[in-house]
Residue, then its C-alpha position, 0 to 999 in steps of 0.5 A: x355882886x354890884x350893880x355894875x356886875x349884874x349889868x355887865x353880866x347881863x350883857x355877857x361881859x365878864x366883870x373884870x377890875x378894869x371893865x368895872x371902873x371904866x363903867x362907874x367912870x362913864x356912869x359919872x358923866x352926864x356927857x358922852x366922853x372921848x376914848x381919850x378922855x377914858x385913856x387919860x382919867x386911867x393914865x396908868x393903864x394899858x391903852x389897848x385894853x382901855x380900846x378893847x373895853x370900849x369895842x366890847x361894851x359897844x358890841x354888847x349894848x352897853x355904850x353907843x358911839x356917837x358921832x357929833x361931826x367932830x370927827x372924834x368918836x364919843x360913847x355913852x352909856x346904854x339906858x337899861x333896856x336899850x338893845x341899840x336897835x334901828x327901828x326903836x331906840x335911837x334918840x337924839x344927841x345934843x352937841x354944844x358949839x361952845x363947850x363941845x360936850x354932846x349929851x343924849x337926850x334920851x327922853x327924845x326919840x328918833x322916829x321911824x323912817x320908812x326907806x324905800x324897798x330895798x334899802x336897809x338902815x344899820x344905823x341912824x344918828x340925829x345931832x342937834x348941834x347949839x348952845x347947851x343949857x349950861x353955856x346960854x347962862x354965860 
């Protein structure tokens, strides 16, 4: 059994084909990456089923979905003891002006937020939004 496998079953995803190469595709990227960047790199295959493994992966901590404020939904791969939880593993997400990647910055983590009685976070998203190492050389 692979690497991936062990992860997915982990997650109490059944390791199909599909699911597997969708997985090593995200694992290769040091970015988060679009449902249409997924659609595209698997041109042959179902769109609905490539939408389905995303809401799934998401729903089982294994992708978090970022939103960077391009209106455009990007998902990257969970760390290894992540159970994307409000109250202590968020991090910051880095979106680049000029490349329009946005990448997690992992080491990078969002504090708590004490919210007033009463109120009760589901989600937390911090983007910094500049020029990423890879554009400033330009």
């Amino acid at each position: 059994m692979s690497d991936i496998e062990k992860i997915l079953e982990a997650h109490e995803v059944r390791p199909t084909a599909m699911r597997i190469l969708i997985y090593k595709f995200m694992a290769k990227k040091d970015r988060a990456v679009t449902l249409t960047e997924i659609e595209n790199a698997f041109g042959k295959a179902d769109r609905a089923t490539l939408s389905r493994t995303i809401r799934t992966f998401e729903a089982k901590d294994i992708v978090h979905q970022i939103d960077d404020g391009t209106g455009i939904p990007k998902y990257a791969l969970c760390e290894s003891d992540c159970n994307c939880e409000v109250e202590q593993d968020l991090h910051i997400h880095f979106h680049c002006n000029n490349c329009d990647e946005t990448v997690c910055l992992t080491d990078h983590k969002i504090p708590h937020i004490n919210l007033p009685e009463g109120y009760m976070a589901e989600n937390v998203n911090l983007v910094v939004k500049g020029i990423c190492e890879k554009c400033s050389g330009d």
